[in-house]
N, C-alpha and C positions, 0 to 999 in steps of 0.2 A: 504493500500500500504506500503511495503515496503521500506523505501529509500538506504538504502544499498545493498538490490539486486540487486536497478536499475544500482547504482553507479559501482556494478561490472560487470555485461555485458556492463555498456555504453561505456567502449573501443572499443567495438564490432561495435558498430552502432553509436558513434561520429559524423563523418563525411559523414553520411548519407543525402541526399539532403532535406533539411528543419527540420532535426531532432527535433532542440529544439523546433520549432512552431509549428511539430507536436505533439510530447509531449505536449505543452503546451494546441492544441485542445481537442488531449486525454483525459487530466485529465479533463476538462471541462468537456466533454461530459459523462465519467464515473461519473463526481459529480451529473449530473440532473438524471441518471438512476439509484444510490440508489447503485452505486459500489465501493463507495470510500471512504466510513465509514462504520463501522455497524450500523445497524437500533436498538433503544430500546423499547423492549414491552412496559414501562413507561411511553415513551412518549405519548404526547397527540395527537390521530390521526389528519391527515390531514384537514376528514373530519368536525372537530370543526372547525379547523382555517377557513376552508370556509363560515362555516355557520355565523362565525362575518365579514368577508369581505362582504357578503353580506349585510348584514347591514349596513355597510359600503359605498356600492354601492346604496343601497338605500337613505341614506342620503344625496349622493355626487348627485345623479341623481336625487328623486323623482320617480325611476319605481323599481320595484320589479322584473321586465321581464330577462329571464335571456337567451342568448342564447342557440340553441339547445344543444340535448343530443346527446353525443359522442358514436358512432358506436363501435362496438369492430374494424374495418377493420381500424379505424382512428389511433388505439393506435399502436405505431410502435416497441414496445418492450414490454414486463411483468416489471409492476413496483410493489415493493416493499408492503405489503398488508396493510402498515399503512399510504401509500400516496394515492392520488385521482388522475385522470386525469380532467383536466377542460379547459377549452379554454381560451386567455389571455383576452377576453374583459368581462369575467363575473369576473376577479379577478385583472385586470390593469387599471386606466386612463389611455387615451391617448389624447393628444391633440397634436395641431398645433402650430406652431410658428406663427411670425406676417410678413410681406412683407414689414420691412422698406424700403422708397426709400433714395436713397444716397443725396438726397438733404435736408435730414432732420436732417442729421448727424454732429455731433458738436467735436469741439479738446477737450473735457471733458466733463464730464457727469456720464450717467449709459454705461456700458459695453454692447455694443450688440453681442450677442454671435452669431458667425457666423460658417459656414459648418468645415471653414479652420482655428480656432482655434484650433479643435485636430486633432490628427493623430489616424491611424488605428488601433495603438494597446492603445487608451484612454488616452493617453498624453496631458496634453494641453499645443499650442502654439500660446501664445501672442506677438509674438513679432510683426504681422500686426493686430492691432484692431481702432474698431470703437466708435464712444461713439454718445448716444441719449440726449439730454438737458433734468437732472434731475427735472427741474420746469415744462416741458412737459408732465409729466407722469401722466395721468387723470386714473378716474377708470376705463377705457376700457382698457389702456394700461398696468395698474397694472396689469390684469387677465396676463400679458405674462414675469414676473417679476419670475427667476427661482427661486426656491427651494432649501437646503440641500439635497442630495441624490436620486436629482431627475436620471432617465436614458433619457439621450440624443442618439438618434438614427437618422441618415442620410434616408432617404426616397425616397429620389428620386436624380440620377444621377451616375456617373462615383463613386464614393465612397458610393453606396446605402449597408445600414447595418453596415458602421461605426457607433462604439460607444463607450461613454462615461459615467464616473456617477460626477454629479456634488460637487464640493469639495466648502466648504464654502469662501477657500482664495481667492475663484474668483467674487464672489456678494460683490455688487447686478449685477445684470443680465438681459439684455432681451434676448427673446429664439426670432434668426431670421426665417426668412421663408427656407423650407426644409429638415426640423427636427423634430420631434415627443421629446415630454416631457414626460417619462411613471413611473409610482408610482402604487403601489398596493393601491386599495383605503382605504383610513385611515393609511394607512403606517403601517399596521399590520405586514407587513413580514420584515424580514430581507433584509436592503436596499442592502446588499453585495450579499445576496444571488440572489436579484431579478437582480444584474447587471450582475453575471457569468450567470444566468439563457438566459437572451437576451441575452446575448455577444455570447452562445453559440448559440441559436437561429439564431442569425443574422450570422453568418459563413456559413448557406447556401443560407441566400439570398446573401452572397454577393458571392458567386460563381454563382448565375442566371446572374448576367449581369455585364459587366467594360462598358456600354455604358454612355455613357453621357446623355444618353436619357432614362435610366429605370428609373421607377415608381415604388413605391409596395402601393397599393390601404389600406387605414387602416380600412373598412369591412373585407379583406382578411384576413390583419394579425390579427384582434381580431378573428378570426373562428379558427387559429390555436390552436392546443391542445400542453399540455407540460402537467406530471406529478406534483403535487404539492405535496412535504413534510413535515412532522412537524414542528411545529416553531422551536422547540427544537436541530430537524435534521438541518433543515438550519444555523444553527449556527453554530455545527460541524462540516457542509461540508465547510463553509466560513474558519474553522479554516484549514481544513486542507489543503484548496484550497490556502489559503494564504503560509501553510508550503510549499508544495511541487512549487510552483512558485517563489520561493526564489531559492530552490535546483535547478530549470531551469536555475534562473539568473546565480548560481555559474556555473552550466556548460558551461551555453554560454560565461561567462567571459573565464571558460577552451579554450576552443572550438579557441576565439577568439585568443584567446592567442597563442596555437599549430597552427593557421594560419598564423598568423603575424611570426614566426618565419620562419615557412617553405616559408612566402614569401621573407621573408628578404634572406636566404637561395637561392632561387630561385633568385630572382632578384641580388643579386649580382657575382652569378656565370656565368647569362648569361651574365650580364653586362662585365667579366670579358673574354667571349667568342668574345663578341662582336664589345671588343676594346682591341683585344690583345696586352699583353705586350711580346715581343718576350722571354724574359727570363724565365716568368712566364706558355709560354702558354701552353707547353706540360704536366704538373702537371695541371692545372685550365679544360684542354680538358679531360685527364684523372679522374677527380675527376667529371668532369660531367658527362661523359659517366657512369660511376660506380652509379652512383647515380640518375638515368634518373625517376626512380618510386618516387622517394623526392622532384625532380623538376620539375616532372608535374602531380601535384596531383588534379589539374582542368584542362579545356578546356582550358582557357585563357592560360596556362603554356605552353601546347604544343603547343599552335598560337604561345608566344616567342619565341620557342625553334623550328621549322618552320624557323622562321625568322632568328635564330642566325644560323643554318647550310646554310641557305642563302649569310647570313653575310660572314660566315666563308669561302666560295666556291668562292664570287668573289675576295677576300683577296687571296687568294691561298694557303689556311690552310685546306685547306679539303683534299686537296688529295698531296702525294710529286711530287714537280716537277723532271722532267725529262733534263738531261742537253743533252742528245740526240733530243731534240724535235729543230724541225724547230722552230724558233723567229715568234711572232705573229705579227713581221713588216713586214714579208714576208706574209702573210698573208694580211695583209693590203693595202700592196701593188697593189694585184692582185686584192683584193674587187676594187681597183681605177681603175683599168684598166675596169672592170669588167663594173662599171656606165660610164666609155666612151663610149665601145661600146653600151649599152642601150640609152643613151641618143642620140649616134651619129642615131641608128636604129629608135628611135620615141618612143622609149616603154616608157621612163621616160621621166619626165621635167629636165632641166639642173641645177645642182644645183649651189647658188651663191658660191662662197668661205664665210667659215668656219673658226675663229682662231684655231690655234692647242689648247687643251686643259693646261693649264698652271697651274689653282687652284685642283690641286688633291686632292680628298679627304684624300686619305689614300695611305700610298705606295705599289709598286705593285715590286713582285717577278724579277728578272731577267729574261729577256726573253718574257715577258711580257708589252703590250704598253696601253698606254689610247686612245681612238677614241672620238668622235662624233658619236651620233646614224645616223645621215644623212651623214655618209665618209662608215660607213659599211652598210646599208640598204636605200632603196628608203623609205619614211614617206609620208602619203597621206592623206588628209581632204577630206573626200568622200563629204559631204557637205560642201564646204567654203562658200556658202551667209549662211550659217546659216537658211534658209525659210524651214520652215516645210512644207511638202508634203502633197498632199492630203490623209487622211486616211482612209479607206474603211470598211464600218461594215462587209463585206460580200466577202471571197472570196480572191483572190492579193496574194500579195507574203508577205514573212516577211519581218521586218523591224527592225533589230537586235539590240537590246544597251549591254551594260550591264548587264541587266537584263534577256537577254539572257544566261549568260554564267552561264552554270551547271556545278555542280560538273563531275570529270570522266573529266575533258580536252574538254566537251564535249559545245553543243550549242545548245539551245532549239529552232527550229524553229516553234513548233506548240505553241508560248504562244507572247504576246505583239502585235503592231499596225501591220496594213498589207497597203501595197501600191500597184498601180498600174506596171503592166508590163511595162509603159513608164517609171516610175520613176527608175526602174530599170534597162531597156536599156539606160538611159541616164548619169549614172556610170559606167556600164562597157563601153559605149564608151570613157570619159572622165580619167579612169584609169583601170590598169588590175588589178586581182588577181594572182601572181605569185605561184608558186609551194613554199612551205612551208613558205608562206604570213600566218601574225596572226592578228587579235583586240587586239587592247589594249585599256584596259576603261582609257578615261581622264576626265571625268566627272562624277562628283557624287562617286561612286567605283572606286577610282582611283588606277591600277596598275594591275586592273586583265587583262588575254590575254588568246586568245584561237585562236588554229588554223581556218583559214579560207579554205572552199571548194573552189574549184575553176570552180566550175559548178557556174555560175551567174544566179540563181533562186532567190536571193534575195539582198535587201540593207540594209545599213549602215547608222547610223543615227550618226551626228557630234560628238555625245557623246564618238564613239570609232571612231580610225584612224587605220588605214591600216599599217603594216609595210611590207614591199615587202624584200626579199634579190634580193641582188645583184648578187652573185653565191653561192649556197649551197655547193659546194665542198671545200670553203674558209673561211666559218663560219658556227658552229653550232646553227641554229634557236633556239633547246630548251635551249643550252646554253645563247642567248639573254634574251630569253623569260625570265629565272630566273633572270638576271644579272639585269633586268628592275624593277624585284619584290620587292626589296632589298629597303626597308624604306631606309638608309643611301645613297644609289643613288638619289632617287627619292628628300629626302631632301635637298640635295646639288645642285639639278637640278634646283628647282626652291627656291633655298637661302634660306628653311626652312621656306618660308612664306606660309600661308592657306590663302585663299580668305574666305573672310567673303559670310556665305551663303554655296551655296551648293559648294564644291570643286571641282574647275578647274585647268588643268592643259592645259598651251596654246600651240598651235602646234609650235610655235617659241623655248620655255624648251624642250618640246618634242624632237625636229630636234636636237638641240644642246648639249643632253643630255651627259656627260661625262660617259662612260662607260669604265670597265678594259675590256681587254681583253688578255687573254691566248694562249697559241700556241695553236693552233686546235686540236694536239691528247690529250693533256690536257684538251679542253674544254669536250670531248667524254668522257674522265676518271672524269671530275668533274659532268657532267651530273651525268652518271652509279652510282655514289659514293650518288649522288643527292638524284635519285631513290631511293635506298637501305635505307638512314635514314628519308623518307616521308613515306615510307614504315611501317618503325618502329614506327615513329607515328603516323599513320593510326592505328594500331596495337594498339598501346598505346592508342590513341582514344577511341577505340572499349572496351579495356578492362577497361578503366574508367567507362563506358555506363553497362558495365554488373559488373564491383564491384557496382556502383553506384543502378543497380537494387535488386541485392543479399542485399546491407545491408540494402536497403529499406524493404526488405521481412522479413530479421531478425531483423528490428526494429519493423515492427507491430508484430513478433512471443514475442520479448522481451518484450514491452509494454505489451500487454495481459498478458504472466507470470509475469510479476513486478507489475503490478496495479491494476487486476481483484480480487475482493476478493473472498474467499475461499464461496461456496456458505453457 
């Protein structure tokens, strides 16, 4: 390989999704298939080293026996004509750990090495450890006393095929239970080579499972085959497996380094959107739009930058105002009138008195007033006892939360609990759905909304509340619907505080919620203006997803030309 090749295409494929850890698989896996150094006719074949492991194997075991003979359909590649292919239990120990109980465990002692001493890529952390009473340690227990250079591998559970190789600064040592201790026998091989050698092994058992409950049987894994190469070669490939995982380190420091700027970049421009300085904002608004592909260079950027065109719409920096627009108190007005006659008809409950809003968030344009969400909209608790309904395997209506709400504005009826037709009639008696009535999740997903039908085929579970208008002619619903989206509302509504656990937000913050609100044909122009930059990052989105898949393609193209050697 190369390393200056790679270093000038890796501009190219940088910021490719998982780049350096797949490089880092890469090079493993070119090192066990005899691609990542040249091979020397001088060396001394494989097949020798075998033949002393075996003896080896004999001496450690008393059997000569050696598992079956490898298939040609086993071997998954052409290996190199001075390497063998052999299966791991005719050239590895393996053993088990021991099942200390926690009752045996002492404030000092020996170290018992447990699952969650290392991390996944062979780190180890101490900073929770156990210890066994040094005076306890009889000849049974010595047999579980680690090694120099032994390979530690995970076996069974949510981390199965982590591994590790054991570093002398950490013995003495017991190996606990759900871990494999593996050594070539007699320790004839190169200990560096036999840890790249599993480490790469184990990469796809750890893609078989993240359960918590996978196994991998150690019959199994002694029956798998791997290529073995010269003593010689293993020592070369360790050398240059050490070089080029250096060269990974420095890029990923690169790597790390062009992110943190771009976020810092990022974060402090929306930051500066978000909490406009009036003097500063038409340069900071400007310098963001111009630079939209810098400051959303992941997913997570464009959820800010979402958020901060939110920010910016109910502020009233999205769009200019209009000194011809009717005042949103006039507006206001009529919504009051508006829940008279509803309430004087039966449609709504009466609602108590409200204080006017006093602690503004933030100030709001001329022309423009603060409300209460329950002075512009009737608020409904489709469930107030809170009792869960009967729920039916078979059949009912749906039973909407949250988790209903799809992307597209839209509402998944055919997924989640299903209720009876009673439980259903006994909500729309109890409240209507009005003409451009929405959900709004206040529990669990707090802040998403989605229009509600007004055909009553299904119900509503307490997790979302109803919001009804009062007259559509005098506010605009999608207008709400953002204004309610808006993290800095939401935060101020209920004083910035999170309920420990799953987050609630109570119909009482809900009702009282302080909202700006704009003349009406402004709210129509901040909508439309809405639109047009969700739009753009929908767009932005999309071409993240397909740069994102391009540099992947010219990262495995790049790899293979930078690492493959010339045959």
């Amino acid at each position: 390989m190369n390393p200056d090749l790679l270093l000038t295409h890796y501009d190219r494929i940088a910021d490719a999704p998982d780049a350096i850890a797949r490089l880092r698989r890469f090079i493993l896996d070119l090192a066990v298939r005899g691609k990542l150094v040249p091979q020397d006719p001088n060396d001394e074949p494989a097949s020798e080293l075998l033949k002393r492991i075996a003896k080896e194997k004999a001496k450690s075991t008393g059997r000569n026996r050696f598992l079956s003979e490898i298939d040609d359909a086993e071997k998954s590649f052409d290996a190199p004509a001075s390497w063998c292919w052999v299966r791991m239990g005719n050239v590895f120990s393996i053993r088990t750990g021991f099942a200390f109980k926690s009752s045996t465990y002492a404030d000092n002692g020996t170290l018992v090495f447990r699952v969650t001493n290392f991390d996944r890529d062979g780190s180890f952390d101490l900073s929770d450890v156990v210890f066994f009473p040094t005076e306890k340690i009889d000849s049974k227990m010595s047999g579980f006393l680690l090694e120099p250079d032994e390979i530690i591998m995970v076996m069974v559970g949510g981390t199965i095929g982590k591994t590790t190789i054991i570093d002398p600064s950490i013995l003495p040592a017991l190996l606990n239970q759900n871990m494999w201790r593996i050594r070539s026998f007699g320790g004839v091989m190169s200990s560096k080579f036999e840890y790249l050698l599993i480490k790469n092994i184990n990469q796809s058992i750890q893609g078989l499972t993240q359960s918590t409950h996978g196994h991998f049987a150690m019959s199994d894994y002694e029956k798998r085959v791997f290529p073995l190469p010269p003593l010689a070669e293993q020592h070369r490939i360790v050398a240059k497996v050490d070089e080029l995982m250096a060269l990974c380190d420095r890029l990923e420091a690169a790597r790390k380094g062009r992110e943190a700027t771009r976020d810092r970049l990022a974060l402090s421009s929306l930051a500066r959107l978000n909490t406009p300085d009036p003097e500063t904002f038409q340069a900071d608004a400007r310098f963001a739009l111009n630079n939209l592909s810098a400051l959303t260079s992941r997913r997570d950027q464009i959820k800010q930058l979402r958020q901060s065109i939110l920010n910016l719409a109910v502020r009233g920096k999205l769009v200019p105002q209009d000194p011809n627009d009717e005042p949103a108190s006039i507006s206001l007005d009529c919504l009051a009138r508006a829940r008279d006659r509803l309430e004087d008809a039966g449609t709504i409950k009466r609602l108590k008195p409200v204080p006017a809003v006093k602690d503004h968030p933030f100030q709001l344009p001329r022309y423009w007033s603060w409300a209460r969400l329950c002075q512009i909209c009737d608020v409904v608790d489709p469930n107030p006892s809170h009792r869960m309904p009967t729920y039916l395997t078979e059949g009912g209506h749906p039973f909407i939360s949250s988790e209903n709400f799809a992307e597209g504005d839209k509402i998944k009826f055919g997924i989640g609990k299903r209720i009876s037709l009673a439980t259903v009639q006994e909500q729309t008696e109890r409240f209507p759905i009005l003409e451009g009535a929405f959900g709004f999740s206040r529990i669990g997903t707090i802040g998403k909304s989605r229009p509600l039908p007004m055909k009553r085929d299904y119900g509503i579970s307490h997790a979302v509340c109803v919001v009804n208008p009062l007259d559509v002619g005098q506010l605009s619903m999608r207008y709400l619907r953002l204004a309610m989206a808006v993290d800095a509302v939401l935060d101020h509504a209920h004083g910035g505080t999170r309920s420990i656990g799953v987050p609630d937000l109570g119909m009482a913050v809900i009702r009282t919620m302080p909202l700006p609100i704009p003349p009406l044909t402004e709210q129509h122009r901040i909508v439309a203006k809405v639109d047009e930059l969700m739009a753009l990052c929908d767009r932005l989105e999309a071409s993240l997803s397909t740069f994102d898949s391009t540099r992947s393609s010219l990262l495995e193209s790049i790899l293979h030309h930078s690492l493959a050697q010339a045959a």
